[in-house]
N, C-alpha and C positions, 0 to 999 in steps of 0.2 A: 917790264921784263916779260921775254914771254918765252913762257915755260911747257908749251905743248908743240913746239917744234912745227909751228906752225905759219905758213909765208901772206904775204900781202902784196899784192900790183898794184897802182893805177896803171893802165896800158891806155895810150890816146893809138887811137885811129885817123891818122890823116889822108890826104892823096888830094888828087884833083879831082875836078865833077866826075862822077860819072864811073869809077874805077869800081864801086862795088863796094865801097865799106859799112854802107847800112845795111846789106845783105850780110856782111863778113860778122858783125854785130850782133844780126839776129840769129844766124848764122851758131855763132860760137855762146849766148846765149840759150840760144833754144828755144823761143820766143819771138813774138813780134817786138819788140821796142821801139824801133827807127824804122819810118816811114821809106819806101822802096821805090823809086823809078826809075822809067828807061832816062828822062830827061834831066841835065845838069842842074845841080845848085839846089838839088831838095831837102839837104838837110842844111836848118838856116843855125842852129842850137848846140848844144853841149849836150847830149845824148847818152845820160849814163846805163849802161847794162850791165848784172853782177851776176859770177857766176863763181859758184861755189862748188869744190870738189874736195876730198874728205882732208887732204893737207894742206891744200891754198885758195883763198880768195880771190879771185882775178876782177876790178872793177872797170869797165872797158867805158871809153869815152869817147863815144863818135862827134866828129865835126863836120862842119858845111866844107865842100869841095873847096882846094886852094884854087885862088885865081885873083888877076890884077883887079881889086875894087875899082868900080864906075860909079857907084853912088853911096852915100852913110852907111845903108843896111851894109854892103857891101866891105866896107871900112869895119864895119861891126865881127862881120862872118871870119876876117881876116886876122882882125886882136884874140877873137875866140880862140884859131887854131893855135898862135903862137902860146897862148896862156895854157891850153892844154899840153905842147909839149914841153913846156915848163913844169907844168905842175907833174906830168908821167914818171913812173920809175922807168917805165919801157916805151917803147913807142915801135908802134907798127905803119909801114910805109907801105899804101898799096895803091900800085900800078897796075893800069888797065893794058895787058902784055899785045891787046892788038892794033896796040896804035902806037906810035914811036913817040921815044921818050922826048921832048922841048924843054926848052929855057925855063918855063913853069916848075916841069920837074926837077930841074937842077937847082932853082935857087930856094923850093921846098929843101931839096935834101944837103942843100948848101949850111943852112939854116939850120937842120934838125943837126946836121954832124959836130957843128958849132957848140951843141949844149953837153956835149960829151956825156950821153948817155946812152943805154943798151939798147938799138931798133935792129929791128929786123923788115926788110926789103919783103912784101908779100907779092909776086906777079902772078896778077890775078886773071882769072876767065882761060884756063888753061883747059876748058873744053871746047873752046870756041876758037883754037888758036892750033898753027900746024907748028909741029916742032921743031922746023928751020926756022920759022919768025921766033917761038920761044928760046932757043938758042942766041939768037941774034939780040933780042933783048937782055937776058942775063948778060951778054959781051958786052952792052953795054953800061951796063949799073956795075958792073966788075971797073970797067975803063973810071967808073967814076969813084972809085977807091972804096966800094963797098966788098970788106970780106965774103968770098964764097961760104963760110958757115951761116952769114946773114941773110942769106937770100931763099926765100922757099913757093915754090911754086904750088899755087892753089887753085881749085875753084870755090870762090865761097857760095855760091849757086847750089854746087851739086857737095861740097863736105869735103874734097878730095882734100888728102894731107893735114884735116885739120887737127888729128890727134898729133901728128909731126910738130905740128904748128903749137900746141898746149904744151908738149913737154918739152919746148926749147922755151916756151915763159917762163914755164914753172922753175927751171932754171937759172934763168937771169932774175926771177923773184925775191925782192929781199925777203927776209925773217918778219914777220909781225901776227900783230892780233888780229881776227876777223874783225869787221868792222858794221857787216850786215847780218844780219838772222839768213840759215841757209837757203827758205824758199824767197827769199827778197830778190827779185829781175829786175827793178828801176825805181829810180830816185822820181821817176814824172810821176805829176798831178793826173787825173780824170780829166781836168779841163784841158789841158796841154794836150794829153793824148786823144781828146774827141777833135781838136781843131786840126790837130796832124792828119787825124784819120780823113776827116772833111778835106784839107789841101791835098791830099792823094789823090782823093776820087777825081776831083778838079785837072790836074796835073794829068792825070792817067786820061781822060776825055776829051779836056779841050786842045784847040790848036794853039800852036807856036808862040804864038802873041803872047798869052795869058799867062801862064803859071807862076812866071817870076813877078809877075804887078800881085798878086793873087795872096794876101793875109786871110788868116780868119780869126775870130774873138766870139770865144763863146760869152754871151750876155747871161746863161739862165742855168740852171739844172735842177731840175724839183722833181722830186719824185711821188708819184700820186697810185691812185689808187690801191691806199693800203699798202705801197710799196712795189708794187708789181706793175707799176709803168713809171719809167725818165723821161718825164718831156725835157726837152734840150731846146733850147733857142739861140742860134748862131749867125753872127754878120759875116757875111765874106767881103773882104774889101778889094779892089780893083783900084786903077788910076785914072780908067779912060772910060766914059760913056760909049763908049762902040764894044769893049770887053764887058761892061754889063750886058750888053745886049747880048754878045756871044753866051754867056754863063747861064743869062735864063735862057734863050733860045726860043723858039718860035711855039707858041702859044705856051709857051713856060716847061718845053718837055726835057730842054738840058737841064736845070736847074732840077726838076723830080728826078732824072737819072741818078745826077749827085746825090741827092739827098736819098734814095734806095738805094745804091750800093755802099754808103755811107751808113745806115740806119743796120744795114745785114751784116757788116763787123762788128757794129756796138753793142746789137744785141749777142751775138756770139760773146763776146770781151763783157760783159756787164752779166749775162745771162738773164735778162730779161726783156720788155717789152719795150721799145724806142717810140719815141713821136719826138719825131726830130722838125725843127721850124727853121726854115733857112731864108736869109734878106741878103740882099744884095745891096752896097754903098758905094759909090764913089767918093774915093780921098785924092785928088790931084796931089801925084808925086809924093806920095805916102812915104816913099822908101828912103826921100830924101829930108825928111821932116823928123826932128828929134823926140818930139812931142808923140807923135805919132807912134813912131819905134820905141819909146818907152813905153805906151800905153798896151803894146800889144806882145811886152815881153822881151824885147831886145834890148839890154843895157849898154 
């Protein structure tokens, strides 16, 4: 029974690559949690971020972009999303408003309309967008039988609307007990969140090819000197010998980039001193291998 009048969410966060919802996350959080890029398919995970405000608990669960799997992992990315809007009391659908809506999007919001629960349509990057094309897209997600009170234009970039955007949760929130301590932002591990940090730097760097062959596994974390250094030891794995080569880079200067701009977050996030060690593996077709994706976290 709960007797302080007090609500509880799961909110999932879906969409297709690229729409913005690791940004929307961190965003509505306040924090970093889920790792950010310009390029598709970055978040591979179930990415919880919890945010507490003095009457409701909102615990927000980003997923990897919807899109038709081409290999396991991919198969994997795609069970994830479905099991989070199962599991959501709400669900937030966010569309990237400057690109037109496809088949992709419909048979996401085909899918999500199906479970007969409370989402709200988020059309997102409305800084980057003129407002004939934003118009044009609400006409369309309206054509597709989504109420006009469900629909709310954002940017999760810049915060626009996002107080709009909390008190229409808070709203549709059922009744419950908190379920986290107030200053708790996420359910992830250190090691989770050093190997996300590391596939960013990667991601944000290198060329086309890479990012999606591109795991990491942290092997190590010891902390020395009294405490006031983490040495870290991490594999990045790849599928192809020619993307190793890309990663380290010519006399090894890609590979020290990653590893410095990777090292200047964790100590920020850690508050202390990193010696971070980084290797590079080749796994042929890692992504397609059970074995593999289990070992590195993907069930």
């Amino acid at each position: 029974m709960n007797n302080n009048n007090t609500k509880l969410a799961y909110i999932g966060i879906v969409g297709k690559p690229n729409a913005g919802k690791s940004t929307l996350i961190n965003l509505l959080v306040g924090e970093k949690v889920s790792i950010v890029a310009d390029k598709p398919q970055t978040t591979r995970q179930r990415i919880l971020g919890v945010l507490t405000l003095e009457d409701v608990q909102f615990i927000f669960l980003d997923t990897p972009g919807w899109f038709p799997p081409k290999h396991l992992l991919g198969e994997y990315m795609q069970k994830t999303i479905k099991q989070v809007i199962e599991d959501s009391d709400i669900v937030l659908y966010v569309i990237d408003s400057t690109v037109e809506i496809d088949d992709d999007n419909k048979t996401l919001l085909k899918f999500l309309k199906g479970q007969n629960k409370p989402f709200i349509v988020l059309l997102n990057k409305i800084d980057v967008v003129s407002s004939g094309i934003l118009e044009e897209r609400k006409k369309e997600v309206l054509s597709l039988g989504v109420p006009e009170e469900n629909i709310i234009e954002i940017s999760a970039l810049y915060g626009t609307n996002k107080d709009l955007l909390l008190n229409k949760l808070r709203d549709f929130a059922p009744e419950g007990e908190f379920l986290y301590p107030p200053d708790m932002l996420t359910d992830q591990t250190d090691k989770f969140f050093i190997a996300e940090i590391i596939r960013e730097k990667i991601i944000h760097l290198t060329y086309q090819e890479v990012p999606h062959s591109v795991a990491v596994y942290v092997d190590e974390i010891e902390e020395k000197k009294k405490g006031n250094l983490i040495y870290i030891r991490a594999t990045i794995i790849v599928e192809r010998p020619t993307q190793k080569a890309i990663l380290i880079g010519k006399d090894g200067q890609m590979l020290k980039k990653i590893g410095t701009l990777a090292r200047m977050e964790l100590e920020g996030y850690f508050n202390k001193q990193i010696y971070l060690d980084l290797w590079v593996k080749v796994k042929e077709k890692w992504r397609k291998k059970p074995e593999v994706l289990r070992e590195l976290g993907y069930q």
